[in-house]
N, C-alpha and C positions, 0 to 999 in steps of 0.2 A: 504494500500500500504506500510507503512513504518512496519508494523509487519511483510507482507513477504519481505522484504529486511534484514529484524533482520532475518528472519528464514532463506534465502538463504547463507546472511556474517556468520551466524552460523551453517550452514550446511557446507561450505566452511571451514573453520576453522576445525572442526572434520577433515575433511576428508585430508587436509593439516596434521595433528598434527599425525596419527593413523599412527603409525608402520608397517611396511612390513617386512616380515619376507623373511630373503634373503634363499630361497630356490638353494639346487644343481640340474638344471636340465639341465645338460649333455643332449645331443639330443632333449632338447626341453619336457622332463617328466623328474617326479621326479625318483627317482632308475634307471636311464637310460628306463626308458620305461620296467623296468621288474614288474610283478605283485604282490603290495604290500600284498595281503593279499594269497597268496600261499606262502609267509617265512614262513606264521603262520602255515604251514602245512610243514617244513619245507625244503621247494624246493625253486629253484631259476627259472622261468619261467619266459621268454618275454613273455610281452602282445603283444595285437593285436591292429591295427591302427582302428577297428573299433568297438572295446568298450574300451571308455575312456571317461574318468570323467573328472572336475574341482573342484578343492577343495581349497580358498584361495587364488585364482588366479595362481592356479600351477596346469600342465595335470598329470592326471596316467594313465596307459595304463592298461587292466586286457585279463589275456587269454580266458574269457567266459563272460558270459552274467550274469551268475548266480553270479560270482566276482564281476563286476560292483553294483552289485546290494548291495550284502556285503557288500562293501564298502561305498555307498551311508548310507546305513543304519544305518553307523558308522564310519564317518570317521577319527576322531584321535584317534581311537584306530588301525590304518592299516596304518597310518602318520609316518614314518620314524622320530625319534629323531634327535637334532639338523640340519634340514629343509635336512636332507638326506648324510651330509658330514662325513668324518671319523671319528667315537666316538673318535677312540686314541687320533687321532692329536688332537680334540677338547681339550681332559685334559692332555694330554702333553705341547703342545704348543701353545695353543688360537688360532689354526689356519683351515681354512674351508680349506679341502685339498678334494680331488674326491677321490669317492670310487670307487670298485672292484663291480659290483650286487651282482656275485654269492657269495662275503662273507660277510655274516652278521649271528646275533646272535638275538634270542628272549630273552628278558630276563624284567623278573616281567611286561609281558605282553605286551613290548616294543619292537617295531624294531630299532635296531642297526647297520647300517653298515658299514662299513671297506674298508680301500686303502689295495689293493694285489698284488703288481707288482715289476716288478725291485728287484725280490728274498726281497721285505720286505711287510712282512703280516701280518699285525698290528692290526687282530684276535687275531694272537696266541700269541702275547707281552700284549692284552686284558687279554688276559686270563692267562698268564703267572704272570701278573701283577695283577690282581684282580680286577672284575668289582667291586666290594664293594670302593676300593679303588678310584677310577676312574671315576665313574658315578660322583659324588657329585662335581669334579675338572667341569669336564665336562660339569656338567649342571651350575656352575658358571660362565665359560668363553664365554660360548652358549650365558648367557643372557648379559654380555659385546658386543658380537658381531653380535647378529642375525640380527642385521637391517643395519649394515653398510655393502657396494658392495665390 
């Protein structure tokens, strides 16, 4: 009795202490409900309400069955950087800001996505800017702030 007490207050403890990675999902999925592994193909496609995954405690939606399946079979590689918020903002200003679906970037085999709105497109200042430059800011202030709401 007293070792499963040690295993349950230790079990509890993990699961208290383990990080959540605060994910952007806008409507309830990640990328807004559009299908992560079609950027790879690079198109920007809503999924369907009735193939979708859980990965991490976060929904994806995909446009087919055979997507679903893709993605099950691998899922962070098809996992949006920075839990799905604007690359820029992230290494501009440490900030989780919502993105645009239709704009994002593949790059060194990574999905990237981007805020597009209000005439400011923070693709093409990605790009303007240098993802060499930017990714490395990026992935610094990510891991500062991925688990706080």
């Amino acid at each position: 009795m007293k070792n499963l007490i040690t295993t349950l207050l230790l079990a509890f403890t993990i699961t208290l202490s383990a990080q959540q990675i605060d994910y952007n999902t806008d409507d309830g999925y990640i990328a807004e409900g559009y299908d992560v592994t079609e950027y790879f193909n690079n198109k920007a496609i809503e999924g369907k309400s009735n193939y979708v995954a859980t990965h991490d405690n976060v929904k994806f939606k995909f446009a087919s069955q055979a997507n679903l399946e893709k993605f099950k079979s691998n899922p962070g590689k098809f996992t949006p950087k920075y839990g799905g918020y604007c690359s820029y903002a992230l290494a501009t200003k440490a900030d989780k800001v919502d993105i645009d679906p239709e704009t994002f970037e593949i790059n060194d085999g990574k999905l990237y996505l981007f805020y597009n709105s209000w005439g400011t497109n923070t693709h093409k200042k990605w790009k303007a800017e240098g993802a060499a430059k930017l990714k490395p800011k990026a992935d610094a202030n990510w891991e500062k702030i991925k688990t706080k709401k």
